[in-house]
C-alpha positions, 0 to 999 in steps of 0.5 A: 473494512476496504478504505481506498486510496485514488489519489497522492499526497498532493491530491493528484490521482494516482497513476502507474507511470509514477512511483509512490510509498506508503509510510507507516510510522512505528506503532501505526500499522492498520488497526486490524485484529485479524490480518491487513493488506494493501493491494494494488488496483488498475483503473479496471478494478483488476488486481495487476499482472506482474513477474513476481506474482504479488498483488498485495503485501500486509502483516502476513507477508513472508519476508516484508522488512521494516525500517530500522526505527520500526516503521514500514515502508511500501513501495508502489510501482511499475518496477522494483525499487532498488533495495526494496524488493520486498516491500514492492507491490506492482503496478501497472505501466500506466493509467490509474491505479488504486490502493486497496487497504483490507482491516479484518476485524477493525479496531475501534480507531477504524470504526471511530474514524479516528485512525490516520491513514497514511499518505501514499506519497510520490517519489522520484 
């Protein structure tokens, strides 16, 4: 399954100028037997350039940190956020972006539409 996210919390289209994170409480990681994945988009459907060579972060990532409480938090932005290197998938500098979640091998919850995905919510 590949649901796309195109707009934020508020249902304003999501664009690269912005910074955004993607919350995942404790115990609601995407329901996939396989492996998930998030990756970023531009508004050409191309994954973005960025320095540090990473176009998606999911459960295989080396090095992701979860929160304290078990939760995991991904950031989605042009720039680095301060402490949270690891969990940063790039953007482009403008325009719209899209965020791509991958599920192989969904679960039931996936395939019931009974799973909540959760908000890409802008900060800053």
């Amino acid at each position: 399954m590949y649901p796309v996210g195109s707009f934020d919390s508020t249902g304003t289209l999501l664009n690269g100028a912005n910074e955004y994170v993607i919350h995942f409480a404790k115990g609601q990681l995407p329901p996939a037997k396989y492996f998930w994945s998030l990756a970023v988009y531009d508004d050409n459907d191309h994954l973005v350039p960025n320095p540090i060579n990473r176009y998606s972060i999911g459960n295989h990532t080396a090095g992701v940190k979860y929160n304290a409480d078990g939760s995991l938090d991904i950031y989605v932005q042009t720039t680095a956020p301060a402490g949270h290197a690891s969990n940063w998938i790039p953007t482009p500098a403008s325009g719209q972006s899209e965020v791509f979640m991958r599920m192989y091998g969904p679960e039931p919850s996936a395939l019931a539409g009974t799973y909540v995905y959760p908000s890409i919510t802008k900060v800053g």
